[in-house]
C-alpha positions as CSV (number, residue, x, y, z in Angstrom):
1,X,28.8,14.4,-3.0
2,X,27.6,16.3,0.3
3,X,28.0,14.2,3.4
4,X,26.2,15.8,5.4
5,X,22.9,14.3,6.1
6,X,19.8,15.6,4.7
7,X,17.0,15.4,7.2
8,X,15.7,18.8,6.7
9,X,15.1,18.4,3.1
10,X,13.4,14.3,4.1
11,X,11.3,16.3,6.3
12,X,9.9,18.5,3.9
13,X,9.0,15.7,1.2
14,X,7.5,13.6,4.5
15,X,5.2,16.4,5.1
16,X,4.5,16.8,1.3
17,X,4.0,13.3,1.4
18,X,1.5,13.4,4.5
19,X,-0.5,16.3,3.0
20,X,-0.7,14.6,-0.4
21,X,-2.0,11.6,1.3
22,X,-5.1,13.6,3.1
23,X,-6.0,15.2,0.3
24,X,-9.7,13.9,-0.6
25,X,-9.3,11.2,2.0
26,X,-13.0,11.5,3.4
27,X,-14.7,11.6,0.0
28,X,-15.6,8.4,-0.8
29,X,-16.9,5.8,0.5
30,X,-14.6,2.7,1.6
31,X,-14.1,-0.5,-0.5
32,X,-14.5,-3.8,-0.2
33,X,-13.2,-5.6,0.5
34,X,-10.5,-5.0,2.9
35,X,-11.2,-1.4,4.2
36,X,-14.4,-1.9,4.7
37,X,-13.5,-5.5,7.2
38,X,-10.3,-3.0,8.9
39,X,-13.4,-0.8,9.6
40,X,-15.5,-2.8,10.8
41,X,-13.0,-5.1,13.1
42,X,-11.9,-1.4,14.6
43,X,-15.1,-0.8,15.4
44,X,-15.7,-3.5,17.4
45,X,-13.0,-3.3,19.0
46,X,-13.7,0.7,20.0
47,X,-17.3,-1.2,21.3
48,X,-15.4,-3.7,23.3
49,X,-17.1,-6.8,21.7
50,X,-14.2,-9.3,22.0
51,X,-14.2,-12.4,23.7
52,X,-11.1,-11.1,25.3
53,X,-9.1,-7.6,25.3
54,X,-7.1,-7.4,22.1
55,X,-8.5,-9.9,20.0
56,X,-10.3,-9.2,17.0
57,X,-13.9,-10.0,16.1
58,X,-15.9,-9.3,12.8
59,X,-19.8,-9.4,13.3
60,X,-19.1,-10.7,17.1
61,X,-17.3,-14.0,15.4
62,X,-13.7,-14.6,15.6
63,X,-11.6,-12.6,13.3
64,X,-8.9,-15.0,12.1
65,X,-7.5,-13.0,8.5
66,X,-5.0,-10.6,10.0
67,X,-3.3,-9.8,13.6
68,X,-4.8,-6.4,14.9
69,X,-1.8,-4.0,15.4
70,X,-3.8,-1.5,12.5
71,X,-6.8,-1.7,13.5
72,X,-6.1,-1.3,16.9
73,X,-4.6,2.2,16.1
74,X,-8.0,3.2,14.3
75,X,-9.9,2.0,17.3
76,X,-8.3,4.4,19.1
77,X,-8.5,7.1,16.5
78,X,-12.5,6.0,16.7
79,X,-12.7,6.6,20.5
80,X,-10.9,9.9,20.3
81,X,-13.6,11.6,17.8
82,X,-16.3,10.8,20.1
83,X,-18.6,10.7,16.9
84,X,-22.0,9.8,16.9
85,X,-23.0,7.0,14.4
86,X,-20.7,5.3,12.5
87,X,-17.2,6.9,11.9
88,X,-16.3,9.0,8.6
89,X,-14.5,7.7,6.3
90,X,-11.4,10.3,7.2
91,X,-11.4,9.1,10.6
92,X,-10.9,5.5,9.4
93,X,-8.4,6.3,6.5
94,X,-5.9,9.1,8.7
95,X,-3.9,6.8,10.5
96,X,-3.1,4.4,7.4
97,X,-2.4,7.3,5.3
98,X,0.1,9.0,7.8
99,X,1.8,6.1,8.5
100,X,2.2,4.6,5.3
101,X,4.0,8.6,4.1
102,X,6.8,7.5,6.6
103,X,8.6,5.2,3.8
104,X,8.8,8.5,2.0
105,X,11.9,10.0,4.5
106,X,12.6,6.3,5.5
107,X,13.7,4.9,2.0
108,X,16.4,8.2,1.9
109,X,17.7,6.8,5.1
110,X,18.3,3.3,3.8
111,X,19.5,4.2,0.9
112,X,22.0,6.3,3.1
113,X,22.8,3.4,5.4
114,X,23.7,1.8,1.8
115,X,25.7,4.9,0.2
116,X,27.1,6.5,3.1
117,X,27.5,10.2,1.9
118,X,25.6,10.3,-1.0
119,X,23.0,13.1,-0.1
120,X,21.5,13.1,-3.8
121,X,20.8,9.6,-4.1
122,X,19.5,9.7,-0.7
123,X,16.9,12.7,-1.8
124,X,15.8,10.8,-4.8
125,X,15.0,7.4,-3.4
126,X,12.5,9.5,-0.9
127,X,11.5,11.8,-4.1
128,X,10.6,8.8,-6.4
129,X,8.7,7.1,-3.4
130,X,6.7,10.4,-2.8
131,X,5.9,10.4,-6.7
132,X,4.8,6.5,-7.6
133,X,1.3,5.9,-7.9
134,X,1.0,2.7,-5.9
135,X,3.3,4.2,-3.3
136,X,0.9,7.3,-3.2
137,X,-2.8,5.7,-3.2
138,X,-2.3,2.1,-1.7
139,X,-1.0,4.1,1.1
140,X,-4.3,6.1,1.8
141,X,-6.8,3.1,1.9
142,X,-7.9,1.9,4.8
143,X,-5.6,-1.4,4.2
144,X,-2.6,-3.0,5.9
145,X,-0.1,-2.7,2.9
146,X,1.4,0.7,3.0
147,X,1.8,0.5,7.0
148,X,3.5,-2.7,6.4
149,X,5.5,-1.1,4.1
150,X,7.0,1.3,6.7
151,X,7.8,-1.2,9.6
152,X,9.6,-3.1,6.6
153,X,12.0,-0.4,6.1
154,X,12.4,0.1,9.6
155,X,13.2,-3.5,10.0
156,X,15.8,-3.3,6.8
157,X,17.4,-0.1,8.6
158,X,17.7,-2.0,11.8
159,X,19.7,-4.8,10.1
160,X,21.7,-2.5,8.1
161,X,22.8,-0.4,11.5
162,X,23.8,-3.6,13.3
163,X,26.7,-3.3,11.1
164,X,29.7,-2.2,13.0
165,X,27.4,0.1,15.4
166,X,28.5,1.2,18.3
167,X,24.8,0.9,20.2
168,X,24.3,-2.4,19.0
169,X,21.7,-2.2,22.2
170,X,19.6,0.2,20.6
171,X,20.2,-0.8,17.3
172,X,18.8,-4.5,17.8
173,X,15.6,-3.2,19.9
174,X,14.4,-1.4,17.4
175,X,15.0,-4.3,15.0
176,X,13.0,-6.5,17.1
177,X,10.6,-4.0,18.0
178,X,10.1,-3.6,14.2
179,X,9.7,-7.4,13.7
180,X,6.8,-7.3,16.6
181,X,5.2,-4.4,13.9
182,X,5.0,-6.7,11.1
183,X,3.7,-9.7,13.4
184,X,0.7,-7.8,14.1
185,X,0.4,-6.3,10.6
186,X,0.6,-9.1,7.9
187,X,2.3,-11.6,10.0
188,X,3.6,-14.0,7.3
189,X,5.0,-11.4,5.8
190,X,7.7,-11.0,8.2
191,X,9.4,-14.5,7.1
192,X,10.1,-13.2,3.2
193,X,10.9,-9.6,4.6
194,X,13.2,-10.4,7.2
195,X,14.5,-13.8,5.2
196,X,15.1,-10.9,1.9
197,X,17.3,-8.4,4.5
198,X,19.4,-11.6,6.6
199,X,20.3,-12.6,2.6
200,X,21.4,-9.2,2.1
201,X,23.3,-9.7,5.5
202,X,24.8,-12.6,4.7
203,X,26.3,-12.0,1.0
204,X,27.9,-9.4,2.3
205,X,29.2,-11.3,5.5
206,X,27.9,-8.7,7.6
207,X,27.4,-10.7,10.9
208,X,30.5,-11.2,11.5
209,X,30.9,-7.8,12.5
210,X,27.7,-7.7,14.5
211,X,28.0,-7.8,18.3
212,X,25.5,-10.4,18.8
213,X,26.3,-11.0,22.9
214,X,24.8,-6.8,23.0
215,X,22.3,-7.2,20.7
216,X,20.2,-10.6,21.0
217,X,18.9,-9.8,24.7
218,X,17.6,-6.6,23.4
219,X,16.1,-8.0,19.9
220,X,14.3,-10.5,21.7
221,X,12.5,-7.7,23.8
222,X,11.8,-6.1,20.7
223,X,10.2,-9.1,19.6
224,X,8.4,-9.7,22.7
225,X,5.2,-7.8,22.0
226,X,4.3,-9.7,18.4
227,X,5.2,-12.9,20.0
228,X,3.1,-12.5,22.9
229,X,0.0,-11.5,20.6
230,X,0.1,-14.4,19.0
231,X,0.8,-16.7,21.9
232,X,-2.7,-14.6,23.8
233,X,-4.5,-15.6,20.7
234,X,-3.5,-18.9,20.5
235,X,-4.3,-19.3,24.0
236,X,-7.9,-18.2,23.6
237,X,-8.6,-19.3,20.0
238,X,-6.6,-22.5,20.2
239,X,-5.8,-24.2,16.9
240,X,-8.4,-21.8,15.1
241,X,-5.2,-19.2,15.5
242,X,-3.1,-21.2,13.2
243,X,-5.9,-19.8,10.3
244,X,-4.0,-16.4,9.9
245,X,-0.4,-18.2,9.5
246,X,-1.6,-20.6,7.1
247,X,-5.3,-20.9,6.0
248,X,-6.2,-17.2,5.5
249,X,-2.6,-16.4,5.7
250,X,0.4,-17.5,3.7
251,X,-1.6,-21.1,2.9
252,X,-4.8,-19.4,0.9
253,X,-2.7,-17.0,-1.2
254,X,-0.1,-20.1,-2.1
255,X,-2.4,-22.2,-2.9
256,X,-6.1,-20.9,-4.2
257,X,-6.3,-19.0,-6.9
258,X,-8.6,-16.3,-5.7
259,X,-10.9,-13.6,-7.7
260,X,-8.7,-11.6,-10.4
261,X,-5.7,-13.8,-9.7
262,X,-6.3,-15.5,-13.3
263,X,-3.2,-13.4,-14.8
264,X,-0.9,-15.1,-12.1
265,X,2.7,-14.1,-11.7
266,X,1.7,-11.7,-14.7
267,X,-0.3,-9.0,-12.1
268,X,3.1,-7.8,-10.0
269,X,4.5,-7.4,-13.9
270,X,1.7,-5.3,-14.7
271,X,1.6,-3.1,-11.5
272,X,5.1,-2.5,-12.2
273,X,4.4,-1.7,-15.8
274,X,1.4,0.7,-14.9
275,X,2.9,2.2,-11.7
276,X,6.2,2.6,-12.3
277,X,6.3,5.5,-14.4
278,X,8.4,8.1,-14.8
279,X,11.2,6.2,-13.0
280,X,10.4,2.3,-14.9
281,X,12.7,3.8,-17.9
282,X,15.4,3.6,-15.2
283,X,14.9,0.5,-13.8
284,X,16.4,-2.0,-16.4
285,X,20.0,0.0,-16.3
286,X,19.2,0.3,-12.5
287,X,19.2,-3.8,-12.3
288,X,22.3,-3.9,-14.7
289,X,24.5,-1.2,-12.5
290,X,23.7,-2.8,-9.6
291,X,25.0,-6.6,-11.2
292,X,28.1,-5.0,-12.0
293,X,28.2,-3.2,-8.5
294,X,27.0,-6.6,-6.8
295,X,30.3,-6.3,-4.4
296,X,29.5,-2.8,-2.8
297,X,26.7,-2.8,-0.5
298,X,24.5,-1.3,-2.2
299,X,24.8,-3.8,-5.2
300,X,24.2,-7.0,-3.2
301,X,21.3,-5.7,-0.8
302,X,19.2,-3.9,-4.0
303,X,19.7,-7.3,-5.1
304,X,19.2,-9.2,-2.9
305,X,16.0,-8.2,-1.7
306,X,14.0,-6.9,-4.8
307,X,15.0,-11.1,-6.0
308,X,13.6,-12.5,-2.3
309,X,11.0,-10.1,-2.2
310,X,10.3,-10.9,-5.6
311,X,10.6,-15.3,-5.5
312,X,8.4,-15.0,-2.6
313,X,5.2,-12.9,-4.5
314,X,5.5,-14.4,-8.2
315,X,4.7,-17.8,-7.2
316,X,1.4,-16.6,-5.1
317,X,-1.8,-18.7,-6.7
318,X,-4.0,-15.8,-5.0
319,X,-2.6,-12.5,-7.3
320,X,-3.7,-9.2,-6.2
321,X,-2.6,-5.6,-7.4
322,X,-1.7,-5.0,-3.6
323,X,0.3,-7.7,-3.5
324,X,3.6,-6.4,-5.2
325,X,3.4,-3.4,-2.5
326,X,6.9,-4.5,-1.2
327,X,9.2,-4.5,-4.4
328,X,8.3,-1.1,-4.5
329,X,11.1,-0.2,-1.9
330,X,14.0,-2.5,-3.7
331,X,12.5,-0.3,-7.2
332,X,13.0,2.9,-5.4
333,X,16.8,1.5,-3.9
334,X,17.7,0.5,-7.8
335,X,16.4,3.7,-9.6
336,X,17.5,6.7,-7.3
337,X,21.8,6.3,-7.9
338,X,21.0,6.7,-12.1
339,X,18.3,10.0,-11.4
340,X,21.1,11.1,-9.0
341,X,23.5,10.7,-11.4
342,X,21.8,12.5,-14.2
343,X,21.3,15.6,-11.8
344,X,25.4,15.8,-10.5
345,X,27.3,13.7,-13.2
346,X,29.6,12.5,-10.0
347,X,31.7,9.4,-11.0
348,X,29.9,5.9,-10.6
349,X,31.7,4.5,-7.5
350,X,31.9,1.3,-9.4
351,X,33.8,2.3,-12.7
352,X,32.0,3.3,-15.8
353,X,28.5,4.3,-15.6
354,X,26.1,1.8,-16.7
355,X,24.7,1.7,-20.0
356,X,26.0,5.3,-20.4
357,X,24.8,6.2,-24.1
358,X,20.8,4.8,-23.6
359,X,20.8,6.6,-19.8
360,X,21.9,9.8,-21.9
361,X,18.8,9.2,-24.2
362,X,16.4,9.1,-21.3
363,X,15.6,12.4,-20.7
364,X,14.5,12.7,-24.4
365,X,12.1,9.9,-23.8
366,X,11.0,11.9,-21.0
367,X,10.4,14.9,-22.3
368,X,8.7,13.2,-25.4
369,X,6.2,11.2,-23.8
370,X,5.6,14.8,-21.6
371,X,4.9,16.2,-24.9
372,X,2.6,13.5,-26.1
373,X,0.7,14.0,-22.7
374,X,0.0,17.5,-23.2
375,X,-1.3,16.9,-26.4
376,X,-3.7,14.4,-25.2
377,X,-4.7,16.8,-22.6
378,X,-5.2,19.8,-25.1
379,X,-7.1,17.1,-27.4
380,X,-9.6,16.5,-24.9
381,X,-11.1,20.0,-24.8
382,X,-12.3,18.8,-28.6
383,X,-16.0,16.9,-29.1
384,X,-14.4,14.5,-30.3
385,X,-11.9,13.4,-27.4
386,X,-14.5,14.1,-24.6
387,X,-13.9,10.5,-23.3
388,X,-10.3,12.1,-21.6
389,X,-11.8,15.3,-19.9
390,X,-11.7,13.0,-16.6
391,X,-7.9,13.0,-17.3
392,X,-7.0,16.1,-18.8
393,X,-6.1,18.1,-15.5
394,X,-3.8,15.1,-14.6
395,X,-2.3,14.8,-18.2
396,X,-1.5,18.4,-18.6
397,X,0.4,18.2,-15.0
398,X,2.2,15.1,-16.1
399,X,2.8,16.2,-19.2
400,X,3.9,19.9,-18.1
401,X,6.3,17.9,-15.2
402,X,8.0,15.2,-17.7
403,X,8.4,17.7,-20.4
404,X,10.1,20.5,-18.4
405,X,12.4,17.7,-16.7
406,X,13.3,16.3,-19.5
407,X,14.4,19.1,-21.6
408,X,16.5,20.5,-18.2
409,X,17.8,17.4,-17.0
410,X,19.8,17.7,-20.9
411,X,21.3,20.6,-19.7
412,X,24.5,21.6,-19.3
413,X,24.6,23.1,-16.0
414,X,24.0,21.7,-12.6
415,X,21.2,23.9,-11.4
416,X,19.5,23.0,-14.7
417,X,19.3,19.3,-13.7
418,X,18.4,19.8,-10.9
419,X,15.0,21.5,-11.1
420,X,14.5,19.3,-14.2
421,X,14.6,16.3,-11.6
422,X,12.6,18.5,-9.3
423,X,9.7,19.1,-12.5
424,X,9.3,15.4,-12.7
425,X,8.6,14.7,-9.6
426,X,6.3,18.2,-9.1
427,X,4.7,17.2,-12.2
428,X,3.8,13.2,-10.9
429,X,3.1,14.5,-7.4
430,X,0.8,17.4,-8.6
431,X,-1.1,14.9,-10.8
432,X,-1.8,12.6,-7.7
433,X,-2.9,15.6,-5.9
434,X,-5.5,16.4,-8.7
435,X,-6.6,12.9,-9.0
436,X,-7.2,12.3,-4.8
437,X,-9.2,15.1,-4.7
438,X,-11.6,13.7,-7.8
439,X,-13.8,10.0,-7.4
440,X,-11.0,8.5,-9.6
441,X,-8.5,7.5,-7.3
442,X,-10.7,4.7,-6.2
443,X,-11.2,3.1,-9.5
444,X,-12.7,0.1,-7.8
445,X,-15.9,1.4,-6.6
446,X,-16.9,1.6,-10.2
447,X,-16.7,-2.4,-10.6
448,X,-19.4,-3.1,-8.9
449,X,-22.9,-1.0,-7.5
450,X,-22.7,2.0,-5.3
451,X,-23.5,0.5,-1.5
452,X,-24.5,3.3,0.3
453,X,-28.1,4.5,-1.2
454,X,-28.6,1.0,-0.8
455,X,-27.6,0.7,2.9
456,X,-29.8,3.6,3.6
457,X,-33.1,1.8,3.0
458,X,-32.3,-0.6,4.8
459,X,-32.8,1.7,8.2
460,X,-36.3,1.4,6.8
461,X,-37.0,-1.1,9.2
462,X,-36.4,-2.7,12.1
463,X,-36.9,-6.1,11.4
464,X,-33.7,-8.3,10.8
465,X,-32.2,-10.3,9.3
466,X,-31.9,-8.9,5.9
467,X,-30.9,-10.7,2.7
468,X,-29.2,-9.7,-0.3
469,X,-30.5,-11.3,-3.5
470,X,-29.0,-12.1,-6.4
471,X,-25.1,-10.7,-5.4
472,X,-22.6,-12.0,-2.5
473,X,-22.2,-10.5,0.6
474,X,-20.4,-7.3,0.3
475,X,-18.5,-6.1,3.7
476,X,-19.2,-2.3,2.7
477,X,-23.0,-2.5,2.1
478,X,-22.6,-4.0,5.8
479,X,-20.8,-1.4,7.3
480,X,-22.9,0.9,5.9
481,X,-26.2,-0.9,7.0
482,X,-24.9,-1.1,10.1
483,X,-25.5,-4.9,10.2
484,X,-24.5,-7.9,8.4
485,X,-26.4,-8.8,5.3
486,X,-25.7,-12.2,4.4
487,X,-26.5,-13.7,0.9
488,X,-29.6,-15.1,0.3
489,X,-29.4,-18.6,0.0
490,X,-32.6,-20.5,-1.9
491,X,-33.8,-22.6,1.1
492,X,-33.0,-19.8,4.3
493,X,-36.8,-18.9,4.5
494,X,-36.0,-15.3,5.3
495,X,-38.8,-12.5,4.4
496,X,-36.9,-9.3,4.4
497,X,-34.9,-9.2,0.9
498,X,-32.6,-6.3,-0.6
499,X,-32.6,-7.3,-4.5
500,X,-32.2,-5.1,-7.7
501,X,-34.9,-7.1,-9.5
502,X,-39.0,-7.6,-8.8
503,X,-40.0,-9.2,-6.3
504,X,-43.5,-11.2,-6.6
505,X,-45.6,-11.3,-4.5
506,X,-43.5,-8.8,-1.6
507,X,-45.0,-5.7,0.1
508,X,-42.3,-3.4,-0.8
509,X,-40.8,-1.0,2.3
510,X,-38.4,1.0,0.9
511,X,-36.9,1.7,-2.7
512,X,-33.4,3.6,-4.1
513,X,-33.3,3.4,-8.1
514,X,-34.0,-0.1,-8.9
515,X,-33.2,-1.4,-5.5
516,X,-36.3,-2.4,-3.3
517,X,-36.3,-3.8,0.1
518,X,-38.9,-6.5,0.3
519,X,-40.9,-8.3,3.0
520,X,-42.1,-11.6,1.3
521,X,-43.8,-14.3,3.3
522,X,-42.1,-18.0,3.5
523,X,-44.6,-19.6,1.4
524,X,-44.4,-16.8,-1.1
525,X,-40.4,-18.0,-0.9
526,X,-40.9,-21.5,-1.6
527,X,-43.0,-21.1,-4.7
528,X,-40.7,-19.4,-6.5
């Protein structure tokens, strides 16, 4: 093991990670729902329509889902283009995207804070966070996840540091300040975050060697700023604040069971499944090294906070693929010691490596499935596979990477290994390139219709309001429209009507496919 800190070699996978993550950024159109309600509240806030300065508004009405530290940053990002019209869909997306590559170089440094020394685990957590899907394009969306996601890690790094330090000063500020980060991201989530690193702390008794006399006065400054947010808002809004702790926050997602939640604790379980890969063939020795290793601190806080991290999401009645973002960092923790050990063959700090003989077969598996990739990519230049030509620049990368890696990472020679490790995660990392730059990487655009030919008939006129017929209000058509198009509710008695479907008796003023935007007189309304 090398003890020398690698921070030029975390550098370059950060700014692979920040170019993979602007790659096709601008070239589709944002989602509902979140990015397109992120959007929208930075908008307004970049047009100064809040009741008061930093608090958010949606539509000019109090904005009470999520604290505004995010969209705060895009507001600014907003005012600095100086764009006419609304902004592109780059301008929105940069800063999320950037911010969210910084778990990339910040998971090697906790995983260093945990293995003191070990340069090659401390590579491959930050590799294997570079190469995971969900890592990769939750990260780029115009969403709060992959942003939290960061300040998390900071937060963990903070506690870890306050361990025997000798700037305990420093140390506990930027603890606190990375508490304040998470109060104005997802606020709740600080309490399983924070509750996931303080187990972690106190398994391994690590208080007792914190110097808590240095360090409070300056945590509490840290916390400061996402305190006082929430005391400004609570000030202004009143009780109505208390809707993003509990009704819109932590209460709605524990207890409503919300659109596509109706697998339940099943949907982190099938994230993991689907995203995981190539690393999820690690994971179950991962869990069982670290069991053994439970005394050593890595052991105990991989532990510790993948089963916090995890008791707090599984029960959630509201499930969402975005959801499980977290236990990504705890996966990455587990996984990286076994890769690292496949590469350099170093003794396991702990005794005998875990599950030796299946970790041996691994590599096979690897390259296997590689194979089986490549021919599904070769299959698909035939008529009769022409259903995978989407995928077959994707499959032949993955396929190329896991099949090269494998078959090296069985070799017998260091150097071997260790560009087979380095094919695997070329391999993922070149397929997530190919795929951001194509319409699939933002799968859910195609569950519902396209917004934006529809928006642009809707500049048709300048009569308001409009209605939508026959769907619910989607927050993208109305960032695209420029307005807020409500759904049309049976008795409202409004004449101007967006619908997919023939209207009687309405004087059509603009069409898009099968779309139409309809002026149709009151009594016209009431007949039907």
């Amino acid at each position: 093991m090398a003890h020398t800190f690698p921070w030029r070699l975390l550098l370059i996978l950060w700014v692979t990670a920040a170019l993979l993550s602007c790659i096709g950024l601008g070239n589709l159109p944002l989602k509902d729902f979140d990015e397109a309600t992120v959007a929208r509240v930075a908008l307004e806030f970049h047009q100064g329509t809040g009741e008061a300065p930093l608090l958010p508004v949606l539509w000019n009405e109090p904005y009470l889902n999520k604290a505004p530290g995010l969209h705060l940053i895009i507001a600014t990002l907003i005012g600095m283009t100086n764009s006419q019209g609304l902004p592109s869909e780059w301008v929105i997306r940069i800063a999320p995207a950037l911010l969210s590559s910084l778990i990339v170089p910040l998971g090697g440094l906790l995983q260093w804070q945990l293995r003191p020394g070990d340069r090659d685990s401390c590579l491959g957590t930050s590799a294997i966070l570079l190469s995971l899907l969900p890592i990769a394009r939750h990260g780029r969306l115009a969403m709060l996840d992959g942003t939290q996601l960061t300040v998390m890690a900071v937060l963990w790094i903070g506690l870890l540091r306050l361990h025997r330090t000798r700037h305990p000063a420093g140390i506990s500020l930027l603890t606190g300040l990375a508490a304040s980060g998470m109060l104005l991201l997802k606020a709740p989530l600080l309490l399983p975050a924070a509750a996931a690193g303080l187990a972690a702390v106190g398994l391994g008794q690590e208080w007792r060697h914190w110097r808590l006399t240095t360090a409070a006065p300056t945590l509490l400054i840290g916390v400061l700023p996402g305190i006082a947010w929430h005391l400004w808002h609570a000030w202004h809004r009143g009780a109505s604040a208390l809707w993003l702790w509990g009704g819109d926050g932590a209460g709605r997602v524990l207890l409503e069971a919300g659109e596509g939640s109706d697998l339940g604790w099943r949907v982190p379980l099938i994230e993991l499944l689907e995203g995981g890969w190539p690393w999820l063939l690690l994971f179950p020795i991962a869990l069982f090294g670290a069991w053994h290793a439970r005394q050593s601190r890595w052991g105990y806080w991989s532990l510790s906070t993948l089963a916090v991290l995890a008791a707090a999401i599984l029960p959630l009645r509201t499930q969402l693929p975005w959801y499980s973002h977290p236990l990504w960092l705890p996966f990455a923790l587990l996984c990286a010691p076994l890769l690292a050990w496949m590469v350099n063959r170093m003794p396991w700090p702990s005794g005998a490596v875990p599950m030796r003989r299946i970790l041996a077969v691994i590599p096979a598996l690897w390259a296997g499935l590689g194979g089986l990739l490549l021919i599904a990519g070769v299959a698909s230049l035939t008529p009769a596979a022409q259903a995978l030509i989407d995928y077959r620049s994707p499959a032949l990368a993955i396929g190329a990477g896991w099949c090269t890696g494998g078959i090296l990472l069985m070799q017998n020679t260091q150097n071997r290994r260790q560009l087979g490790a380095l094919s695997l995660v070329i391999g993922n990392v070149t397929a997530l390139a190919i795929v951001f730059n194509s319409p699939l990487w933002l799968w859910e655009l195609n569950e519902s219709w396209p917004v934006r030919p529809v928006a642009g008939i809707t500049a048709s006129t300048s009569l308001s309001p409009i209605r939508l017929k026959g769907f619910d209000e989607r927050p993208s058509l109305n960032w695209y429209a420029e307005q807020r198009i409500r759904r049309e509710q049976s008795n409202d008695g409004k004449n101007l009507r967006l619908s997919d479907q023939p209207q009687p008796n309405c004087k059509i003023l603009a069409n898009t496919g099968d779309w139409t935007l309809s002026d149709c007189d009151n009594m016209s309304m009431k007949n039907e």
